[in-house]
Every structure is written in structure tokens, then in C-alpha cells.
KOLVEXFI-319026 format. One line per 3 residues: number of its first residue (from 1); for each residue x, y, z of N, C-alpha, C. Coordinates in nm, 4 decimals. Layout:
<pts>
NUM) X Y Z X Y Z X Y Z; ...
</pts>
This chain:
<pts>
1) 0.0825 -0.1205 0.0000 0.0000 0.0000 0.0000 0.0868 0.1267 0.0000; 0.2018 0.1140 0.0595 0.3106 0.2107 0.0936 0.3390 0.2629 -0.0516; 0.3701 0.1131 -0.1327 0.4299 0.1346 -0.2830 0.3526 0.2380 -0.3763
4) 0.2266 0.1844 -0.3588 0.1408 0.2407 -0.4501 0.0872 0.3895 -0.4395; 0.1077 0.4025 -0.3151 0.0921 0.5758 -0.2734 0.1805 0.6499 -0.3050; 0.3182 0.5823 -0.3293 0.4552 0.6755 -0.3549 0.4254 0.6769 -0.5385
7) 0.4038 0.5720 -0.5467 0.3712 0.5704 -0.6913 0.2898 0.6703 -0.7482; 0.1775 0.6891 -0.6972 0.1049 0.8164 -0.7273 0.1428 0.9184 -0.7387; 0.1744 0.9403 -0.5984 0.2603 1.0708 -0.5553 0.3708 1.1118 -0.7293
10) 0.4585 1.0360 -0.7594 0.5336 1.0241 -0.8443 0.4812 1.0142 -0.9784; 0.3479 0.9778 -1.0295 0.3130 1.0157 -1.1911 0.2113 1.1591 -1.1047; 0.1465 1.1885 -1.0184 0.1374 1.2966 -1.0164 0.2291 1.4508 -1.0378
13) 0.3655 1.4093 -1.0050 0.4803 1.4932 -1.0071 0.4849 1.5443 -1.1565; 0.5088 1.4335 -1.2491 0.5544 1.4082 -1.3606 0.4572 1.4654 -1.4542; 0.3088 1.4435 -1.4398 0.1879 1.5394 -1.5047 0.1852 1.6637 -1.4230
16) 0.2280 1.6713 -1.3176 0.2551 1.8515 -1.3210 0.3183 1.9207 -1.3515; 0.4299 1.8511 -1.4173 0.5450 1.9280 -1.4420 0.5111 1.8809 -1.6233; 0.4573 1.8151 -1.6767 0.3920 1.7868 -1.8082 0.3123 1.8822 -1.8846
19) 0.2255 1.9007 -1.7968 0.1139 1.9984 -1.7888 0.1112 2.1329 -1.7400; 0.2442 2.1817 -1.7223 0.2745 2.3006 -1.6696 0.1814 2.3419 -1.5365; 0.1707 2.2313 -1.4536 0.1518 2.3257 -1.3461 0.2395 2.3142 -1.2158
22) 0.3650 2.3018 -1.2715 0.4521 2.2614 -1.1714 0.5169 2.4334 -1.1495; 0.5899 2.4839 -1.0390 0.6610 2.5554 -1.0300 0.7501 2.6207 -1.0546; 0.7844 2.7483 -1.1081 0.8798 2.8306 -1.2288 0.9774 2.8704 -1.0815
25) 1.1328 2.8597 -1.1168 1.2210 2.8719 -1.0461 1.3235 2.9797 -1.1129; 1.3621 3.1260 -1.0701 1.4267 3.1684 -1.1540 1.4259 3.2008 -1.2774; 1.3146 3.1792 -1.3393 1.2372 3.2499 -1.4731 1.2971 3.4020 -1.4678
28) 1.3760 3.3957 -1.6008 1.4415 3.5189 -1.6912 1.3322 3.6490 -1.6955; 1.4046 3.7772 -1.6691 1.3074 3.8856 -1.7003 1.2977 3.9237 -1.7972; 1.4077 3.8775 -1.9010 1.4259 3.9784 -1.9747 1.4979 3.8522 -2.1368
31) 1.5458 3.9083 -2.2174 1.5826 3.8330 -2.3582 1.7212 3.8354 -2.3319; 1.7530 3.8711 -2.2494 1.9658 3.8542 -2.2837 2.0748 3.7693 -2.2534; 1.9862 3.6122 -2.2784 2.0638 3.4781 -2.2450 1.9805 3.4168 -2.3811
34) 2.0157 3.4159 -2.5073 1.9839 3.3388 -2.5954 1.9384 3.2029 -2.5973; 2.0836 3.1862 -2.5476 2.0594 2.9662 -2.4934 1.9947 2.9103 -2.4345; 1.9339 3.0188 -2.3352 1.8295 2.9791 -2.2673 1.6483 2.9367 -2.2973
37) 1.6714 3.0310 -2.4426 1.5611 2.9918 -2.5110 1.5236 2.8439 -2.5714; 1.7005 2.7330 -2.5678 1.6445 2.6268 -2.6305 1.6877 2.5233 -2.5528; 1.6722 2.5427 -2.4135 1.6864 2.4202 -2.3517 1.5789 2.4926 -2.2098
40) 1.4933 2.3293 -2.1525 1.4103 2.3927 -2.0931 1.4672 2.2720 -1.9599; 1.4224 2.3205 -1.8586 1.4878 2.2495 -1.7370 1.3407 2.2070 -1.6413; 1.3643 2.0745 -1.6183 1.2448 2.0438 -1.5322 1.3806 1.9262 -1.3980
43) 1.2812 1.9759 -1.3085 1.3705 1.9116 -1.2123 1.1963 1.8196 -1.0701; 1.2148 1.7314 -1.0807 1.1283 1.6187 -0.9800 1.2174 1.6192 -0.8194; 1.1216 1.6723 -0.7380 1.1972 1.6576 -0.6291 1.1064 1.5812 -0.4975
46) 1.1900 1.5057 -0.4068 1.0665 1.4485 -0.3211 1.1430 1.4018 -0.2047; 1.1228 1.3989 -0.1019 1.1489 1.3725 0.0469 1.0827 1.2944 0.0792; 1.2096 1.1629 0.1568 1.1688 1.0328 0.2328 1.2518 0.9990 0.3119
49) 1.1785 0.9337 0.4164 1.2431 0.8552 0.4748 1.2029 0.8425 0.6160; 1.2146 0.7795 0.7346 1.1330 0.7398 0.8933 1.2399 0.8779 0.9715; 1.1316 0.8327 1.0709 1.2097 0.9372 1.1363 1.2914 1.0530 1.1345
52) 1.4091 1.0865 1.2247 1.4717 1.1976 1.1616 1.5309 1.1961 1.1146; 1.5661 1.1076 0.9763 1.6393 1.0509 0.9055 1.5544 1.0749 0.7799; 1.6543 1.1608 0.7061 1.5559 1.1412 0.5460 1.6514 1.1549 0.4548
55) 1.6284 1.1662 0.3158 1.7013 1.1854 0.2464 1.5916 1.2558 0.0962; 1.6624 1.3727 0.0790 1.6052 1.4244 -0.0507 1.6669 1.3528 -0.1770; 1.5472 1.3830 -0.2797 1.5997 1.3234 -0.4023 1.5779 1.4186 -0.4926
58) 1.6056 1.4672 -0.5987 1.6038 1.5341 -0.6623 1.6622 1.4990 -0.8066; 1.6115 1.5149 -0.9025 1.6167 1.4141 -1.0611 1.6272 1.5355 -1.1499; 1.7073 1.6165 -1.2628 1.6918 1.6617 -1.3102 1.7024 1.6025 -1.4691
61) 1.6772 1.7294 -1.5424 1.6255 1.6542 -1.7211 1.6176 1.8519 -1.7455; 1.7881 1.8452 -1.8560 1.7762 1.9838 -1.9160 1.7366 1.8942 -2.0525; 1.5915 1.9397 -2.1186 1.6100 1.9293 -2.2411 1.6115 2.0234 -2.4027
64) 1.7407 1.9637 -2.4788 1.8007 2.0602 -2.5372 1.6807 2.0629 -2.6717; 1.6404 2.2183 -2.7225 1.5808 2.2082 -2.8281 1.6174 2.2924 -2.9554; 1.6890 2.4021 -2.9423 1.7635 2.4928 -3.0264 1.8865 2.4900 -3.0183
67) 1.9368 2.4625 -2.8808 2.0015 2.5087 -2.7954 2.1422 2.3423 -2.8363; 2.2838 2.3899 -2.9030 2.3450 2.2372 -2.8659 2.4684 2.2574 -2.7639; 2.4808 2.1600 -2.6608 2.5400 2.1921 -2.5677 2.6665 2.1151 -2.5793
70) 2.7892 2.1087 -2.5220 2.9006 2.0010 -2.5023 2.8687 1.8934 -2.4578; 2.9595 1.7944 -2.4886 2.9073 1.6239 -2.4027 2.9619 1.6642 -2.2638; 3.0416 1.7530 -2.2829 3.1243 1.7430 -2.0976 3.0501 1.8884 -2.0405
73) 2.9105 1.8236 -1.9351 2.8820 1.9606 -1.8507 2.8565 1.9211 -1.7653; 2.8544 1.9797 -1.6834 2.8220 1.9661 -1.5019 2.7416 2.0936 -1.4666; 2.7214 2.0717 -1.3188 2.6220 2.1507 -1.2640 2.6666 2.1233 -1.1476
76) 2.6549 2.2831 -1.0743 2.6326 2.2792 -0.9067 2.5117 2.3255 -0.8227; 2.4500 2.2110 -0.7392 2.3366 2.2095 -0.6945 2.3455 2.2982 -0.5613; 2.3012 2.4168 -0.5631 2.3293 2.4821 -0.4016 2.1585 2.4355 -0.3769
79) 2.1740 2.3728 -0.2490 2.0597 2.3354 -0.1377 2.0956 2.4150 -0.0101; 1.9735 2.4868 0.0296 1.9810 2.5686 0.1577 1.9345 2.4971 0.2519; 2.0471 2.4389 0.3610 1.9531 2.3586 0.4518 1.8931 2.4444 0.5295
82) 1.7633 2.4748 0.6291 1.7134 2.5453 0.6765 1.7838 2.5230 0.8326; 1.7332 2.5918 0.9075 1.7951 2.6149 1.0908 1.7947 2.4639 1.1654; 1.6450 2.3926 1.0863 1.5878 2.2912 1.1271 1.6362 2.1332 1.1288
85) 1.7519 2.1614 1.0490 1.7854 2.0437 0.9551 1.9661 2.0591 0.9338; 1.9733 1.9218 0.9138 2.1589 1.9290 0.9246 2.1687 1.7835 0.8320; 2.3294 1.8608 0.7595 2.3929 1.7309 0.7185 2.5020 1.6823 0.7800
88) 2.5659 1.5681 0.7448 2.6373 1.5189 0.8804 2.7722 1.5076 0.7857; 2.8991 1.5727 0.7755 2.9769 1.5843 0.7299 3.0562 1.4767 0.6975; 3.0607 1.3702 0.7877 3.1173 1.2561 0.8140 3.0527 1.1361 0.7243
91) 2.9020 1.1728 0.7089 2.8516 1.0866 0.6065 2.8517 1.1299 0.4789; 2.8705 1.2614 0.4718 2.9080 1.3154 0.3482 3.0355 1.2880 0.2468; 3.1061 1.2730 0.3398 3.2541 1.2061 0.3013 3.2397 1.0269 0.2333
94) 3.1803 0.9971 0.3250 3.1681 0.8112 0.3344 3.0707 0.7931 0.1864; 2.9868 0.9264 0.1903 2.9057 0.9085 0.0722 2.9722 0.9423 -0.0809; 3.0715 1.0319 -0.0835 3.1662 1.0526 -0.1707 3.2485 0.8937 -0.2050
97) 3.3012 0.8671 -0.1087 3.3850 0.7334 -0.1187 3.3094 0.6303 -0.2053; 3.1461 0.6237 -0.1593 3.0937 0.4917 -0.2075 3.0098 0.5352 -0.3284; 2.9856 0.6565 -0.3575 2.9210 0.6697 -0.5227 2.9468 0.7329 -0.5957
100) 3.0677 0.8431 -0.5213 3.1377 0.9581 -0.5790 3.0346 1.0821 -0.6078; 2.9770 1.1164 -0.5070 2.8608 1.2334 -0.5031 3.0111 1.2928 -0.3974; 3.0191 1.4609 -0.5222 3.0765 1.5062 -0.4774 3.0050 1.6043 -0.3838
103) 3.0639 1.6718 -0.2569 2.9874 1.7826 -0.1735 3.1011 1.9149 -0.0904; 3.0449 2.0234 -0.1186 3.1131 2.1176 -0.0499 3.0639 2.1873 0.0749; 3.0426 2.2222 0.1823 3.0170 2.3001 0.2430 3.0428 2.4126 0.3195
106) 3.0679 2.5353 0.2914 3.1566 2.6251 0.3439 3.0598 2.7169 0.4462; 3.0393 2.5971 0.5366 3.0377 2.6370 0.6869 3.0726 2.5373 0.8262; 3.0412 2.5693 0.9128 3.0975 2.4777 1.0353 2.9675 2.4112 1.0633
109) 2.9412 2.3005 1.0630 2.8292 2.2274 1.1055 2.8400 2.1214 1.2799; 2.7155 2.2143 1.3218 2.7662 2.1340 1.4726 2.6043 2.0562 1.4492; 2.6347 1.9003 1.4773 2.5529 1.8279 1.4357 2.4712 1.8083 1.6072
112) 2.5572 1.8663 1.6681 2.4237 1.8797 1.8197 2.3606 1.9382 1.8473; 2.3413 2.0863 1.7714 2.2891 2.1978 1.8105 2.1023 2.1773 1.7999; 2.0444 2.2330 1.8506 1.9111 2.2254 1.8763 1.8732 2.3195 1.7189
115) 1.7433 2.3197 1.7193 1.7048 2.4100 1.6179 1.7297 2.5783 1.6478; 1.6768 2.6120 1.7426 1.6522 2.7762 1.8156 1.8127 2.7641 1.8609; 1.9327 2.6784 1.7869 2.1003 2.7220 1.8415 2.1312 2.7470 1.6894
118) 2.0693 2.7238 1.6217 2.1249 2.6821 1.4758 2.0796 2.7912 1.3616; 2.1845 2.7736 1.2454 2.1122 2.8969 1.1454 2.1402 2.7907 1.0272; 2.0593 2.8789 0.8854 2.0916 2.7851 0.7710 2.2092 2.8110 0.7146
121) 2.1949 2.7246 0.6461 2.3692 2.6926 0.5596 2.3355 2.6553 0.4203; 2.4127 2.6452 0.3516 2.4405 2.5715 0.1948 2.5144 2.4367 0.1973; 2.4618 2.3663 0.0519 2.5377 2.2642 0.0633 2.5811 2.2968 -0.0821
124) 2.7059 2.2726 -0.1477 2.6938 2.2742 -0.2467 2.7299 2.0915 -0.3117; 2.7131 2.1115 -0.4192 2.6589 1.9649 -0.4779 2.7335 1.9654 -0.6150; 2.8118 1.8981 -0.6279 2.8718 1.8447 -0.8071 2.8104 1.7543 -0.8786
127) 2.7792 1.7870 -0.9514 2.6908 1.6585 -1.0474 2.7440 1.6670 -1.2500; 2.8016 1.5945 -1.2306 2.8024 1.5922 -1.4330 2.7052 1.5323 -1.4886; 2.6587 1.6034 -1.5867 2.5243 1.5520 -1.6505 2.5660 1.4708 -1.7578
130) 2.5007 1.3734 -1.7605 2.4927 1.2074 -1.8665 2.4116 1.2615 -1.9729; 2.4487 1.2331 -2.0960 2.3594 1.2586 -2.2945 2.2854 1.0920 -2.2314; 2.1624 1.1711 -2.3174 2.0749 1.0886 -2.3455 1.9960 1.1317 -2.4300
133) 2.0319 1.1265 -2.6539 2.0217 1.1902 -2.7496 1.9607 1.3468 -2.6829; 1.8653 1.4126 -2.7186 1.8640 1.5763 -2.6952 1.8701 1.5906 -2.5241; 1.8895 1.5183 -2.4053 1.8327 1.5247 -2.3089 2.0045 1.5224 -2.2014
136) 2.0358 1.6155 -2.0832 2.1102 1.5856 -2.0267 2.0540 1.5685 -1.8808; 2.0790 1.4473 -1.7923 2.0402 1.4222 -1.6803 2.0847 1.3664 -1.5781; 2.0309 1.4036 -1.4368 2.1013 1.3921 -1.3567 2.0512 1.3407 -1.2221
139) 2.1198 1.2907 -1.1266 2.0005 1.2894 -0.9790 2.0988 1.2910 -0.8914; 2.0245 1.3203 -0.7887 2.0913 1.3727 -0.6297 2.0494 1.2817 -0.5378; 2.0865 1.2126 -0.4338 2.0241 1.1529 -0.3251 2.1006 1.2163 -0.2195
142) 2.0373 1.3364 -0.1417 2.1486 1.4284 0.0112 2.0710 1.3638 0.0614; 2.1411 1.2986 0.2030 2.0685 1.2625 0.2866 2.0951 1.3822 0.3898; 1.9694 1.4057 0.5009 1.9550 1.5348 0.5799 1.9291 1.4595 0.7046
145) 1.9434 1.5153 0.7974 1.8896 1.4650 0.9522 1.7944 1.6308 1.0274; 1.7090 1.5590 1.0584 1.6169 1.6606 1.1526 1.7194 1.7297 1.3124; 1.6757 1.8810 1.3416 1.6988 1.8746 1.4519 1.6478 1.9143 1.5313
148) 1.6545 1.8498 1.6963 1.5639 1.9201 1.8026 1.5087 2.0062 1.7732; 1.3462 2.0346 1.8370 1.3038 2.1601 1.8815 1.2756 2.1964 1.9587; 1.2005 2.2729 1.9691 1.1752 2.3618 2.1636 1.0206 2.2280 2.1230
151) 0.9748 2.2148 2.2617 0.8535 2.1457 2.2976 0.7577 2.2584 2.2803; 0.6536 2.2387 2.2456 0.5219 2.3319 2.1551 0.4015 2.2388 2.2860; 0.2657 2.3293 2.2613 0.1639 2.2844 2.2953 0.0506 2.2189 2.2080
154) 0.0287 2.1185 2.2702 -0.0973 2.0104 2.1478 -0.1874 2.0849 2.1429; -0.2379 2.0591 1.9786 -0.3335 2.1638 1.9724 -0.4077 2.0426 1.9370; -0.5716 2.0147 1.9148 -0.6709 1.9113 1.8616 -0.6548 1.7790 1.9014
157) -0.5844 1.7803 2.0572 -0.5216 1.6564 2.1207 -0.4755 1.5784 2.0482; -0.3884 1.6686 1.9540 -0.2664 1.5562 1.8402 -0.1513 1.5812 1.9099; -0.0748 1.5114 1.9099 0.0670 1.5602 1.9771 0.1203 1.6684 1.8607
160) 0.2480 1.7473 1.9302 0.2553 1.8511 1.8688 0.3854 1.8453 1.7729; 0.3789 1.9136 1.6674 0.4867 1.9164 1.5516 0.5196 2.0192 1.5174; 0.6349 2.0224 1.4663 0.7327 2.1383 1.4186 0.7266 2.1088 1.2380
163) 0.7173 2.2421 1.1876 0.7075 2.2024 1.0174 0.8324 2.2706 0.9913; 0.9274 2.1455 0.8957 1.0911 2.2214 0.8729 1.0600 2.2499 0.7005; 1.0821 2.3602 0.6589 1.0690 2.3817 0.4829 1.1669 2.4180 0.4365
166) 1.1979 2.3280 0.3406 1.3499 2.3224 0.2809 1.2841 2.3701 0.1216; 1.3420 2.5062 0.1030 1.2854 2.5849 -0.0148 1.4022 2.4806 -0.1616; 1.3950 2.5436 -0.2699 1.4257 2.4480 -0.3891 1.6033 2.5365 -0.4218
169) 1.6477 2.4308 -0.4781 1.7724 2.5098 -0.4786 1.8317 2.5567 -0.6166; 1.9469 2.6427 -0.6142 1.9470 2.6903 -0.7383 2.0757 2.6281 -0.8270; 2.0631 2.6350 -0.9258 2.0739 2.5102 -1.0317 2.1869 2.5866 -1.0906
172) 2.3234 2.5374 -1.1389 2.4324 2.6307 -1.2179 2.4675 2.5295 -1.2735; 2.4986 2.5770 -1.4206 2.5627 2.5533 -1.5437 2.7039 2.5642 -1.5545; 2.7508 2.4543 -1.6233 2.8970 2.5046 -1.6641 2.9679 2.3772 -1.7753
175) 3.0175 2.4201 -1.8999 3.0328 2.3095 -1.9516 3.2116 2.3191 -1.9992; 3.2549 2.2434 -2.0208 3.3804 2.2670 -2.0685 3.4121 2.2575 -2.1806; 3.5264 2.3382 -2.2059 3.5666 2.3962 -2.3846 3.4473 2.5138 -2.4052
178) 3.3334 2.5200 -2.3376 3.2094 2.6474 -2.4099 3.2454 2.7396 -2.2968; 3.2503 2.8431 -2.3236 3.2014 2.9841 -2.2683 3.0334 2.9952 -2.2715; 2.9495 2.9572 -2.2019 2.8372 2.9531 -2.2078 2.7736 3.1168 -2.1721
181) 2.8587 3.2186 -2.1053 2.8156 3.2977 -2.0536 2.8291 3.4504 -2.1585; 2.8612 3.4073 -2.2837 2.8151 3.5062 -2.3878 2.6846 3.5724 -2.4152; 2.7046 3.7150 -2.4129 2.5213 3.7451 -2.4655 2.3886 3.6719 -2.3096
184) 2.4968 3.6671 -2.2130 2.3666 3.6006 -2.0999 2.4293 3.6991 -2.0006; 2.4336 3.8168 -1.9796 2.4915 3.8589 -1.8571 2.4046 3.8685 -1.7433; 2.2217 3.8495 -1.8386 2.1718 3.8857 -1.6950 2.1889 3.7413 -1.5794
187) 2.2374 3.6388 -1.6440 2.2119 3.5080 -1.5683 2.3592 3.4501 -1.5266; 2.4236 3.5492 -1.5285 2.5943 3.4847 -1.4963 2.5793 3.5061 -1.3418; 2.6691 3.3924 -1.2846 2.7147 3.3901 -1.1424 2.8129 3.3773 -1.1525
190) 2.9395 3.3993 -1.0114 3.0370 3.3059 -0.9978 3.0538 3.2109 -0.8987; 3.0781 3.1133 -0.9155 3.0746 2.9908 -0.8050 3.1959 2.8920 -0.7867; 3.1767 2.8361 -0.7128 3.2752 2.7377 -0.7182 3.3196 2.6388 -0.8144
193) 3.4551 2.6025 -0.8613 3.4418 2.5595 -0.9759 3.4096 2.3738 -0.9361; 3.4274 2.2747 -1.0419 3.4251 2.1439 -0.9825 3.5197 2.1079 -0.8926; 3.6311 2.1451 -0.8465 3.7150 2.1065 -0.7377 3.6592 2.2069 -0.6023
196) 3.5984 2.2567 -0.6138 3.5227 2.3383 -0.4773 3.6395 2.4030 -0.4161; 3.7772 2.4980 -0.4791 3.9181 2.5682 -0.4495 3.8876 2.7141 -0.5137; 3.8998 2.6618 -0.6782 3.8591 2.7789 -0.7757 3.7286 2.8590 -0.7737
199) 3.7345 2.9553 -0.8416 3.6122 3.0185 -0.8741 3.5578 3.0040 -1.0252; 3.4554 2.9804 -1.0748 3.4307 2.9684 -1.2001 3.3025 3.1166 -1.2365; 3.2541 3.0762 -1.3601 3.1381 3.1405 -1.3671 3.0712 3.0423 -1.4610
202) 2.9053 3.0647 -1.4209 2.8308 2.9860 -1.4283 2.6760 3.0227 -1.5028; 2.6346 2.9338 -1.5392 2.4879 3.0242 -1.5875 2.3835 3.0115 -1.4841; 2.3062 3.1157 -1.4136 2.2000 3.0402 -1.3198 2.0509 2.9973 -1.4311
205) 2.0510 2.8434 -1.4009 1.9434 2.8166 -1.4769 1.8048 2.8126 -1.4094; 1.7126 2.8375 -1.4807 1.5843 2.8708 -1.4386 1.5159 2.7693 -1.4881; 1.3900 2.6880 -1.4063 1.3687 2.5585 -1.4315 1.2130 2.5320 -1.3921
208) 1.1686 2.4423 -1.4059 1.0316 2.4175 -1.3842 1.0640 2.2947 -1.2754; 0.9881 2.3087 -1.1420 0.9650 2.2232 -1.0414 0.8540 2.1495 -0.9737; 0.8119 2.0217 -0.9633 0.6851 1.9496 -0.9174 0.6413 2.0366 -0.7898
211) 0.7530 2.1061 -0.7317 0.6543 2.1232 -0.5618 0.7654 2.2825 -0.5596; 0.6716 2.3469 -0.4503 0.7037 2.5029 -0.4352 0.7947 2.4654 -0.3332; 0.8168 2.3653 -0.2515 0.9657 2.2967 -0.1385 0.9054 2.2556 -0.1038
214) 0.9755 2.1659 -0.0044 0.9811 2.0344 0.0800 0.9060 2.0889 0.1961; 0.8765 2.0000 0.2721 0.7997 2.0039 0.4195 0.8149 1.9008 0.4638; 0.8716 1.8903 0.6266 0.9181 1.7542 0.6896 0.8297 1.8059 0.8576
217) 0.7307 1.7247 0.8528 0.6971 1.7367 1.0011 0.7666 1.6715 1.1329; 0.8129 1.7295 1.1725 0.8836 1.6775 1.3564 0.8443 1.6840 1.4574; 0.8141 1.5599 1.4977 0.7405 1.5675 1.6371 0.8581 1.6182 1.7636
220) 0.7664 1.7370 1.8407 0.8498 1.8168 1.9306 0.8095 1.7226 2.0258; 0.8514 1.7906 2.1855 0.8079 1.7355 2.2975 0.6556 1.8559 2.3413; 0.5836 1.7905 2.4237 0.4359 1.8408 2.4720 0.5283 1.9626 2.5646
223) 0.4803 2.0805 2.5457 0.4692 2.1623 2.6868 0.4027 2.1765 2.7750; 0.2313 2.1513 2.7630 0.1697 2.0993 2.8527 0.1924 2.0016 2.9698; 0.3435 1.9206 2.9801 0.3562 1.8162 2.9975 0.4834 1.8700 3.1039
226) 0.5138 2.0130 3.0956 0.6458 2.0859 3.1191 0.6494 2.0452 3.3029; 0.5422 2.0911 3.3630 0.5512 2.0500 3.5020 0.5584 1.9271 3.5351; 0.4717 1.7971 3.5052 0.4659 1.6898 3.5272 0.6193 1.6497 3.5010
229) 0.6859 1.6722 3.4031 0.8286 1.6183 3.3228 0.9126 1.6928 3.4801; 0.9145 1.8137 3.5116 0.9789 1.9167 3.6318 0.9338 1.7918 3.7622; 0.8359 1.8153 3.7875 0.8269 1.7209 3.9189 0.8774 1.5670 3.8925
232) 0.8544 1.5025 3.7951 0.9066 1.3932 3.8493 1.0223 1.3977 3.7848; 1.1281 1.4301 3.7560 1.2898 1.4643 3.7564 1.3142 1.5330 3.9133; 1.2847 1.6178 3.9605 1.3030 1.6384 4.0663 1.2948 1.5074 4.2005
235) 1.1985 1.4740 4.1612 1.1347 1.3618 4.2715 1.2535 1.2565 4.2642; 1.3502 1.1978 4.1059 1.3616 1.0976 4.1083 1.5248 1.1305 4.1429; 1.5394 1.2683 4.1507 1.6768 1.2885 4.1601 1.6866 1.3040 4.2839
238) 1.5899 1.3915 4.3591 1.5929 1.3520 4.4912 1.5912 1.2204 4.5687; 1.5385 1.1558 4.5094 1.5094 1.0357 4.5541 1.6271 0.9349 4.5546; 1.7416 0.9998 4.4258 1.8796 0.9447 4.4100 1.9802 0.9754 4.5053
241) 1.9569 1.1282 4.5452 2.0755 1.1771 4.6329 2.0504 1.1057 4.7900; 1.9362 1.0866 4.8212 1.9208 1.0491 4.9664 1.9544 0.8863 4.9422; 1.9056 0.8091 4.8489 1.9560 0.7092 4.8774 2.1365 0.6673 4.8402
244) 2.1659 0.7665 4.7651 2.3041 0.7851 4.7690 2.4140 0.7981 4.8663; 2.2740 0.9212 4.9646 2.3655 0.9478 5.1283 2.3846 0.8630 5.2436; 2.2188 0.7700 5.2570 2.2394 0.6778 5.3032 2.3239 0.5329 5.3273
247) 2.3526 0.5205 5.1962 2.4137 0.4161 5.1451 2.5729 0.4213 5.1717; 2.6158 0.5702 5.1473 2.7521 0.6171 5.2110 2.7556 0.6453 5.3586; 2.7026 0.6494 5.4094 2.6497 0.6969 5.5150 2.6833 0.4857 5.6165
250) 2.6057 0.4514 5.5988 2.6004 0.2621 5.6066 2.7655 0.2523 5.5961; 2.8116 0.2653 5.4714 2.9413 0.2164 5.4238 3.0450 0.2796 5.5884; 3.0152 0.4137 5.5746 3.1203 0.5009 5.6448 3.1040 0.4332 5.8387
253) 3.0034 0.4146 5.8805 2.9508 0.3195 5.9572 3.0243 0.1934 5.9861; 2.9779 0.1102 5.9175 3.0201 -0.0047 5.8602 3.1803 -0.0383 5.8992; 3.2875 0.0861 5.8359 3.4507 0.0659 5.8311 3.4426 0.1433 5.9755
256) 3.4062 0.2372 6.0151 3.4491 0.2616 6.2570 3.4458 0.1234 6.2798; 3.3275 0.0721 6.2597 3.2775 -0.0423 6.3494 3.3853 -0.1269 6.3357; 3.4500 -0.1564 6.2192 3.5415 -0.2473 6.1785 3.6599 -0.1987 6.2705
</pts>
């Protein structure tokens, strides 16, 4: 039943983004990126996984129609993780080793921090895009971990949740041997190049997306619950120290007598 709901979920994606009613990302104001007129970018994105353990996926498909590109291009995926949410650097590495998903992050990530300790960050992401006759494509699997929040009050005697929204990220171009950034000045960036040392420049591409971002619900702790949780921690710690004193107390006893 699990299968068949994801399944949905997933040709629903695919007819919204078919049918144009999927989400415009970075849509051009203006005519002064030519190339952009003949390749159109759709990108499928979707969040899974138990607990605070998930992992985004994200599938892209530039397809070329005026527009002819090099066999050798890549792309860097910047994802904004939000305050709420962390990647774990250590698996980031292990994940490089075993599929060669390259990753940069140029900030300090403390993977203990609560949510209300924490701010967002970037991830950046290397991906070379694979020909497939007019079509270049690609996919991402980041895995993310949830983090603490402050305890909230139940509202509709549901226990209470925290909503984390991880907005869509922005998509850069770069191919080698082309100068892609002729006649496009309104869409040039500079970014990191594929070794994440250099600086490059890049095209920001503008793309069509199944969902306006992600949403991951997290169950907080009850605040309603704040005194009951206060008294009996108190009770049980008290209840530790006296039998702690006693017990030393016996011992210290115990060795006079001796």
C-alpha cells in the first residue's frame, strides 16, 4: 500500500510538471541569455524517509531544443539547509567514497545543536550531466537529519509538531571547452568551480519544479507536559541523592565499626 501511494505521488509529479503546473524557479526577465531559449529544465523533487532521518531526491532533465550543448557539462546544486535540519559531514565524506557524489560546504556544522542554536547553511553539490540523445540528466540523493526543537503545545489533542521547509535550490551551469556565458549577462554567477578551491562562472538556470519545497513534520516534545516532566525529575533525583547518602552513610559506619 506504501508502494502504490509513492507511486502516485510520483506520476502525479511528472503530469505537473507535463502539464505546466509545476513551479517556475528563476524564470528570466528579460531576452539577454539566448541559450536559454532552447533548452528547458524540469527538475522532480521528493522527500523520504522514517524518522529523523531522510534523504532528498532530486532528478533533473535539461532538455536541449535549439540550444546544442558540449558532451562534458556539469552543474552545481546549491541546497539551503534550513535552521531545522543538518547534514552530517562525516557521512558526506563516506558518501563521496561509495558513489562519488561530490559535496562542499563552506560552513561549520555542529551536528548537536538544537534548532533555536542553529542557522541555515548551503550545501553545495557536483553533479556531471549524462547525454541521453537531446536530453542531459542527472540525480541527487542528500541525505539530511532533523533537529531538536523547543517542545510546543498540542493543539486538537494531536501531539505537537514542528514544520521544517526546505525551499528548492538553485541550479548552475557550466560546460567545458564552451564559454556559455556570452550574450547572458543577466544570468551569470560566480561559483565554485568542480574542485570546490577555484572560482568559475556559471549560468544560473531557471527551471520548472513538481513542488514550491519540501515540508518535513517533527514531532516536538508536549509543553503541557512541562511540570509533570519538572516534578518527576526532581522527585527521582531527589530520591537518588538520599539514597546515595544513606548508602555512604552505612558504608562510612560499617569501616568505625570495623
Amino acid at each position: 500500500m506504501e508502494r502504490l501511494g509513492l507511486l502516485v505521488i510520483y506520476l502525479f509529479s511528472i503530469l505537473s510538471l507535463t502539464y505546466g503546473q509545476g513551479k517556475s524557479v528563476g524564470v528570466p526577465t528579460d531576452e539577454n541569455c539566448p541559450i536559454l531559449d532552447g533548452i528547458h529544465v524540469s527538475v522532480l523533487r521528493r522527500i523520504f524517509g522514517a524518522g529523523f532521518h531522510k534523504h532528498i531526491l532530486s532528478e533533473f532533465e535539461l532538455m536541449l531544443t535549439s540550444t546544442i550543448l558540449p558532451e562534458r557539462c556539469h552543474v552545481i546544486v546549491e541546497e539551503t539547509i534550513p535552521r531545522g535540519a543538518y547534514v552530517d559531514p562525516d557521512e558526506l565524506r563516506d558518501l563521496e567514497e561509495k558513489s562519488g557524489l561530490r559535496t562542499h560546504v563552506p560552513a561549520t556544522i555542529s551536528t548537536e545543536k538544537a534548532e533555536f542554536e542553529s542557522e541555515a547553511f548551503r550545501v553545495l553539490i557536483h553533479r556531471n550531466l549524462d547525454v541521453q540523445e537531446n536530453l542531459r540528466v542527472t540525480k541527487i540523493m542528500l541525505p539530511i537529519k532533523m533537529r531538536y526543537h523547543r517542545p510546543a503545545p498540542s493543539t486538537n489533542k494531536d501531539n505537537p509538531t514542528a514544520i521544517v521547509k526546505i525551499q528548492n535550490p538553485r541550479i548552475l551551469l557550466n560546460c567545458q571547452g564552451e564559454d556559455l556565458t556570452d550574450n547572458c549577462s543577466s544570468r551569470i554567477v560566480t561559483g565554485y568551480c568542480s574542485n570546490f578551491e577555484s572560482k568559475c562562472q556559471y549560468i544560473n538556470l531557471p527551471y520548472k519544479v513538481n513542488v514550491a519545497g519540501l515540508e518535513v513534520s517533527v514531532p516536538v516534545g508536549n509543553s503541557d507536559h512541562t511540570s509533570l516532566v519538572v516534578a518527576v525529575t526532581t522527585l527521582i533525583t531527589c530520591g537518588g541523592t538520599i539514597y546515595l547518602l544513606i548508602t555512604m552513610y552505612r558504608n562510612e559506619t560499617h569501616s568505625h565499626t570495623d
